[in-house]
N, CA, C and O atoms as a DFTB+ gen file, in Angstrom:
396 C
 N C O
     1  1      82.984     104.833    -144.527
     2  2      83.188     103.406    -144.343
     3  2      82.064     102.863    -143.455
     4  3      81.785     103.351    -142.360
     5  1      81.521     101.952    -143.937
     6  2      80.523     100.709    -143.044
     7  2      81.337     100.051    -141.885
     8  3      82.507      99.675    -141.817
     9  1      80.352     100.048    -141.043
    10  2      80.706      99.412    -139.386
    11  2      81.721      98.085    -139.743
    12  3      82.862      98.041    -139.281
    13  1      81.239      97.144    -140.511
    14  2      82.303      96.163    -141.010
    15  2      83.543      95.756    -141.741
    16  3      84.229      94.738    -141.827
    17  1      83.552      97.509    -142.449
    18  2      84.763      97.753    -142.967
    19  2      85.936      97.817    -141.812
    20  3      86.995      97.203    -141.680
    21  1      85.195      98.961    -140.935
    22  2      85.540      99.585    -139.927
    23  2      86.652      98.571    -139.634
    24  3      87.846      98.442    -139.906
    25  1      85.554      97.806    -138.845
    26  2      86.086      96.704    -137.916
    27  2      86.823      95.713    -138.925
    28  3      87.387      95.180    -137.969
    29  1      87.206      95.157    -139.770
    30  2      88.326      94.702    -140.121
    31  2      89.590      95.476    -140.610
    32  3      90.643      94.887    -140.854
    33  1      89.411      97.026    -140.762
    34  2      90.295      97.792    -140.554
    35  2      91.329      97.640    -139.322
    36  3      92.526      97.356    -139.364
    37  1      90.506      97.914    -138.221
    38  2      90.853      98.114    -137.008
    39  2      91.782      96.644    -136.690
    40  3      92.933      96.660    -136.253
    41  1      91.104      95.572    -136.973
    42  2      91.710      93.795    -136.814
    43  2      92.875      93.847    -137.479
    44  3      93.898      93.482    -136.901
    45  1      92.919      94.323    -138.840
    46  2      94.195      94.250    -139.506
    47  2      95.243      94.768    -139.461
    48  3      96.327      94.287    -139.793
    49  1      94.905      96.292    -138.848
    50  2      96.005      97.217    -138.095
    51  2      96.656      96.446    -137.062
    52  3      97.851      96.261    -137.293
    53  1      96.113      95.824    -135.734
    54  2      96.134      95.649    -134.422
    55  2      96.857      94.603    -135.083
    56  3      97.837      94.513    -134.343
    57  1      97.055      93.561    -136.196
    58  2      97.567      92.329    -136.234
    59  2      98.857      92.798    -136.921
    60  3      99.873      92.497    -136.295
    61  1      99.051      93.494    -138.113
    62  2     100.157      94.491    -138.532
    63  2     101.093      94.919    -137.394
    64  3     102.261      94.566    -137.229
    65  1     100.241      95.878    -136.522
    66  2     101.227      96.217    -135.197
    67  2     102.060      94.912    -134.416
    68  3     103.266      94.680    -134.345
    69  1     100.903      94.195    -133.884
    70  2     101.635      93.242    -133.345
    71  2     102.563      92.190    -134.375
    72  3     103.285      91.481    -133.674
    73  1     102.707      91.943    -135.683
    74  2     103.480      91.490    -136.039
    75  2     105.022      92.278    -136.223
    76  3     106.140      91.802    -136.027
    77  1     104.711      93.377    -136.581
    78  2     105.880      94.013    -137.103
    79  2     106.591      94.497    -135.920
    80  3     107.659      95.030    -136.221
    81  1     106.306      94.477    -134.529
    82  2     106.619      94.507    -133.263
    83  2     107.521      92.960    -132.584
    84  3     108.617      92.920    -132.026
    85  1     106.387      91.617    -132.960
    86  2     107.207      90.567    -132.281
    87  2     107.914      89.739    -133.554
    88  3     108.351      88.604    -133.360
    89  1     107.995      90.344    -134.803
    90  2     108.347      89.653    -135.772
    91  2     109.960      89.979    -135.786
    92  3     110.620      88.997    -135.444
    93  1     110.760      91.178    -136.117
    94  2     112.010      91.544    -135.701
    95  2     112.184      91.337    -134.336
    96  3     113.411      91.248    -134.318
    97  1     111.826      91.194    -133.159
    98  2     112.476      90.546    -132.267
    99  2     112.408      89.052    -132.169
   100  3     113.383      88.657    -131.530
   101  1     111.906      88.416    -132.420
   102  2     112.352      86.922    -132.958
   103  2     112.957      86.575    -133.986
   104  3     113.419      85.436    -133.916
   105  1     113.218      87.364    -135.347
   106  2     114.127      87.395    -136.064
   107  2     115.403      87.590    -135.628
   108  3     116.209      86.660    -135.652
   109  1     115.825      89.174    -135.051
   110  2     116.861      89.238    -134.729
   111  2     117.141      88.659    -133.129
   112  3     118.307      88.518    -132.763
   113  1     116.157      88.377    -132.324
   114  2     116.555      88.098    -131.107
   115  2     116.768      86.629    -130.580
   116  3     117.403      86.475    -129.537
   117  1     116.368      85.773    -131.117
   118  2     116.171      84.447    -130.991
   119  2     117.633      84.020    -131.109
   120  3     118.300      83.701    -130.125
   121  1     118.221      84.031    -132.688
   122  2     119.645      84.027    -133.027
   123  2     120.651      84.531    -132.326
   124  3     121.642      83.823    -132.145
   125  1     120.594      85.849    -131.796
   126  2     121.160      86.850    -131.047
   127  2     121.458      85.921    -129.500
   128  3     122.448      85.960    -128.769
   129  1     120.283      85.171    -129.379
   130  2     120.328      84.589    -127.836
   131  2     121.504      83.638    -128.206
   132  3     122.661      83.791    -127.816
   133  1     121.018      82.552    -129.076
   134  2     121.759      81.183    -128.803
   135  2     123.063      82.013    -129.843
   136  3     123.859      81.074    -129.865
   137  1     123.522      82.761    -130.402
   138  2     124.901      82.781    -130.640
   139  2     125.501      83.932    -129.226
   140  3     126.729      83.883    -129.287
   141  1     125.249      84.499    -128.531
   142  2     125.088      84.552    -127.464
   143  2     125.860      83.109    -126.196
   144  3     126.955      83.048    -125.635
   145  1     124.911      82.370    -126.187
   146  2     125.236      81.704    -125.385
   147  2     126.591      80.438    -126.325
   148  3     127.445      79.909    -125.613
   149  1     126.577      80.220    -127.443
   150  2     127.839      79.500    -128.080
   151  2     128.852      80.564    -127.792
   152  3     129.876      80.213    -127.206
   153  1     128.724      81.610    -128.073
   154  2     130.475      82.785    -127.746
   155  2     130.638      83.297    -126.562
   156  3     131.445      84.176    -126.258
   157  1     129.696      82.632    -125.710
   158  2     129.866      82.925    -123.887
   159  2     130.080      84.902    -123.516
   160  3     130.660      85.503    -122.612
   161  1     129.139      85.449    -124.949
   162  2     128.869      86.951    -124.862
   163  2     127.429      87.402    -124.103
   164  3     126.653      88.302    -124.424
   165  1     127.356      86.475    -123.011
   166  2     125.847      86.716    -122.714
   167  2     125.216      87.644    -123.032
   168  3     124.914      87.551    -124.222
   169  1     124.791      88.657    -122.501
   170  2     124.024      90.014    -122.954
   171  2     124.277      90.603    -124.163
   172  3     123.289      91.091    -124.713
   173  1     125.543      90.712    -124.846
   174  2     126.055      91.764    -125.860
   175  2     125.018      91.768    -127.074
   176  3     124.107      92.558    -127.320
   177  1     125.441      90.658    -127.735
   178  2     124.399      89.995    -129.166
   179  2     123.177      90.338    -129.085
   180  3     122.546      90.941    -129.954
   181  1     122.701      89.900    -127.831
   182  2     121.244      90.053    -127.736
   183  2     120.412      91.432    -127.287
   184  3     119.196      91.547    -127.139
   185  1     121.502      92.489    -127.110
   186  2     121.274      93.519    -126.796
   187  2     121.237      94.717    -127.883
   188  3     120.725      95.823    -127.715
   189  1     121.877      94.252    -129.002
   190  2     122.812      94.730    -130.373
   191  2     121.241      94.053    -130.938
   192  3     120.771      94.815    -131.783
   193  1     120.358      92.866    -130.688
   194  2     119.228      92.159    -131.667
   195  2     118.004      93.368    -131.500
   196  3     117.259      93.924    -132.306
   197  1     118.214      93.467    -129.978
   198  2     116.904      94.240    -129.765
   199  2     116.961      96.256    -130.018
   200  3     116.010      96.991    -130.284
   201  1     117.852      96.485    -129.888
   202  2     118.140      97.768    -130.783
   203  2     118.101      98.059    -131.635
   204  3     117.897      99.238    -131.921
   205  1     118.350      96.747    -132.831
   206  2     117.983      96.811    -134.426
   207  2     116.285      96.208    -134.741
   208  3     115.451      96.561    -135.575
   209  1     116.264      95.459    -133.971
   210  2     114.410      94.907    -133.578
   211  2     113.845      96.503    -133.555
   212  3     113.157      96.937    -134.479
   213  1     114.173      97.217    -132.531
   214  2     113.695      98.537    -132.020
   215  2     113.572      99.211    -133.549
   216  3     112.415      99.181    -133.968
   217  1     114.341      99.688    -134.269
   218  2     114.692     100.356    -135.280
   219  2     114.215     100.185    -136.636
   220  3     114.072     101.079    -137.470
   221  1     113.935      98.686    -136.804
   222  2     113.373      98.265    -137.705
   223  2     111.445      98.347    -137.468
   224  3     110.577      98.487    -138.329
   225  1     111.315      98.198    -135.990
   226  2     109.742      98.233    -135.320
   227  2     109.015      99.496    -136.221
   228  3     108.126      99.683    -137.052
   229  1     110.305     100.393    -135.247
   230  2     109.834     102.151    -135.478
   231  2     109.589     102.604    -137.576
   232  3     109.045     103.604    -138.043
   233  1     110.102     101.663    -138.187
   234  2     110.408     101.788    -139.602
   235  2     109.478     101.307    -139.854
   236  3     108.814     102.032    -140.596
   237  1     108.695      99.772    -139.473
   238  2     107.464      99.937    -139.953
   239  2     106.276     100.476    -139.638
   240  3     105.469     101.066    -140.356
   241  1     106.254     100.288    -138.815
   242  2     104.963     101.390    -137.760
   243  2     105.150     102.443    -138.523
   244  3     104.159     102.771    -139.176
   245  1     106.175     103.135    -138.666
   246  2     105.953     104.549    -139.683
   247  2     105.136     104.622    -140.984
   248  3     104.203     105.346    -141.331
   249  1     105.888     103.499    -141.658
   250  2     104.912     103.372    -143.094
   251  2     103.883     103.431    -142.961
   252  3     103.220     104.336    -143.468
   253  1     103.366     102.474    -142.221
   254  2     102.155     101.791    -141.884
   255  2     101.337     103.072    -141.720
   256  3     100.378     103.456    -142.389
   257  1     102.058     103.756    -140.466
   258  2     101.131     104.988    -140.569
   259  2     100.822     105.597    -141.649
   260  3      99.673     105.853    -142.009
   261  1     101.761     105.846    -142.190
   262  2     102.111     106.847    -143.046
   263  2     101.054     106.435    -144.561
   264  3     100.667     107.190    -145.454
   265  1     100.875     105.267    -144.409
   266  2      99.761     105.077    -145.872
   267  2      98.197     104.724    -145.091
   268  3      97.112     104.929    -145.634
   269  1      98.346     104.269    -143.988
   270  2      96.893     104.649    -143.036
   271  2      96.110     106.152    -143.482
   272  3      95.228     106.208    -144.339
   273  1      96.632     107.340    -142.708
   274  2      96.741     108.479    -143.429
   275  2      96.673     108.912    -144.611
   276  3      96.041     109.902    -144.980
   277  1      97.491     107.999    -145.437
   278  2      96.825     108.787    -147.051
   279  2      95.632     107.587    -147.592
   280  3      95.176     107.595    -148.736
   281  1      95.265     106.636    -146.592
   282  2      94.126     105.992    -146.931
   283  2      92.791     107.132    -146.106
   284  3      91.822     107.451    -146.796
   285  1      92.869     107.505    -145.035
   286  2      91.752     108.177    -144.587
   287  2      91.440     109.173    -145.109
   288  3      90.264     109.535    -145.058
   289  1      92.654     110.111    -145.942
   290  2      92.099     111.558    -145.927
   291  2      91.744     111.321    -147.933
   292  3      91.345     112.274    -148.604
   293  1      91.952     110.163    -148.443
   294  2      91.150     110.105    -149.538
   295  2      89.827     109.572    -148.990
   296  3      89.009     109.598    -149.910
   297  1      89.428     109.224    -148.164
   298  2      87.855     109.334    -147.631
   299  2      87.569     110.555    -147.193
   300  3      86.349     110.556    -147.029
   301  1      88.047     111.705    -146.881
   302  2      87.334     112.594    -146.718
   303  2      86.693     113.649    -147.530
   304  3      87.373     114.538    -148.044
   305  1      85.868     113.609    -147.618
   306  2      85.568     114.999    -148.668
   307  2      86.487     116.230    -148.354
   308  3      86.991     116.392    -147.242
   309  1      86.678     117.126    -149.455
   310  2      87.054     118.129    -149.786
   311  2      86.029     118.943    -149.228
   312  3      84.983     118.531    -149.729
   313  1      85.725     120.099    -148.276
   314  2      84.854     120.659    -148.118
   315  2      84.770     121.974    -149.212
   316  3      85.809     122.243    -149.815
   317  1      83.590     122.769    -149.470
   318  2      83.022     123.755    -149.998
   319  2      83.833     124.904    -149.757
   320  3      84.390     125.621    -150.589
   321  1      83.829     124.971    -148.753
   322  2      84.524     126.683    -147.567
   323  2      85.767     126.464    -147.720
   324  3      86.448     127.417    -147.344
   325  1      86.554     125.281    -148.264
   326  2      88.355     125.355    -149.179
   327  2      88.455     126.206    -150.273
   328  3      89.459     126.837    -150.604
   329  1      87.027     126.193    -150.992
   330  2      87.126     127.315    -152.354
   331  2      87.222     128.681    -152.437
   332  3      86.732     129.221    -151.445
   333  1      87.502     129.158    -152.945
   334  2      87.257     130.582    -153.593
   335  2      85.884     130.736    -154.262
   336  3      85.395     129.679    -154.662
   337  1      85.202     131.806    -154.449
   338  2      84.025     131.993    -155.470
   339  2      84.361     131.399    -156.205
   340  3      83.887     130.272    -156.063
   341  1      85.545     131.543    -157.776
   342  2      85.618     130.876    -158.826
   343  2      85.784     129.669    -158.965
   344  3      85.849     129.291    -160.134
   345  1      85.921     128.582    -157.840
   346  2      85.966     127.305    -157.409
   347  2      87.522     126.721    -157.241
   348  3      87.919     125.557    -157.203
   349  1      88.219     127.939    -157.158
   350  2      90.039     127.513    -157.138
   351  2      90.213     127.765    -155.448
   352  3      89.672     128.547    -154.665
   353  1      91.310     126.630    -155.288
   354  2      91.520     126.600    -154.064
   355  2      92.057     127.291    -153.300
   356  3      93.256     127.484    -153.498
   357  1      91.274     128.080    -151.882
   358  2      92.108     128.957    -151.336
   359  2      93.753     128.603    -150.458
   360  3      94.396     127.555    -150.408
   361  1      93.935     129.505    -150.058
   362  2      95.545     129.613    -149.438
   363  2      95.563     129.332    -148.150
   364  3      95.228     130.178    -147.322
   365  1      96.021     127.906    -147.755
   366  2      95.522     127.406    -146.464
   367  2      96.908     128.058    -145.546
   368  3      97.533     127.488    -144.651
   369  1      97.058     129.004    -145.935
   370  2      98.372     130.302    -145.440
   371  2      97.545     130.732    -144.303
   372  3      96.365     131.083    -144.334
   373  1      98.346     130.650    -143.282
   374  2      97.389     131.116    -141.837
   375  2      98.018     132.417    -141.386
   376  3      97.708     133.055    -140.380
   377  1      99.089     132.761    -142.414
   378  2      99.607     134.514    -142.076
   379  2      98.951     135.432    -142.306
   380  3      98.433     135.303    -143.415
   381  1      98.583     136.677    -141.640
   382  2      97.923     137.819    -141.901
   383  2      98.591     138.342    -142.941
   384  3      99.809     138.170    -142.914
   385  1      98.109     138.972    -143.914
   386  2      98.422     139.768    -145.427
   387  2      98.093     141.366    -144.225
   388  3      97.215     141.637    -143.406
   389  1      99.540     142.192    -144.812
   390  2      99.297     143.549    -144.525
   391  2      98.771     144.381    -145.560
   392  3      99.566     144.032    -146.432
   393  1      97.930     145.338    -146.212
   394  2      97.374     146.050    -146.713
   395  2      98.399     147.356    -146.521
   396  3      98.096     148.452    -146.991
């Protein structure tokens, strides 16, 4: 990747994070407040918003990662020293074979 790819990579992540971070807590927390303060449950609602905020955060951040990752490692080459002589892939098995 070029320096400018790079860097709107990096912009679009950082804006992803921060949305999918303050986006479920103003979804669920905003509502959570003012029905909150109409059922005179101060804390409860809004405590019940930010635990599912939390949960839903951690759910996207995962994806997110999770196809980040299968975006980088299709940029990487396959190295040479993965093969076998006949060009089939060796056994990335890190157990010793007994003889």
């Amino acid at each position: 990747m070029d320096k400018q790819s790079m860097r709107q990579f990096y912009i679009s992540s950082a804006a992803y994070s921060l949305s999918s971070i303050i986006g479920p807590l103003l979804m669920f927390g905003v509502p959570a407040y003012f029905l909150d303060q109409y059922l005179g449950t101060n804390p409860l609602l809004l405590l019940v918003a930010v635990g599912i905020s939390f949960v839903v955060t951690n759910v996207l951040l995962f994806r997110k990662v999770k196809k980040i990752n299968q975006m980088i490692s299709s940029y990487i080459p396959k190295d040479d020293d993965d093969k076998n002589e006949d060009g089939t892939e060796k056994d990335s098995d890190l157990s010793v074979k007994n003889n």
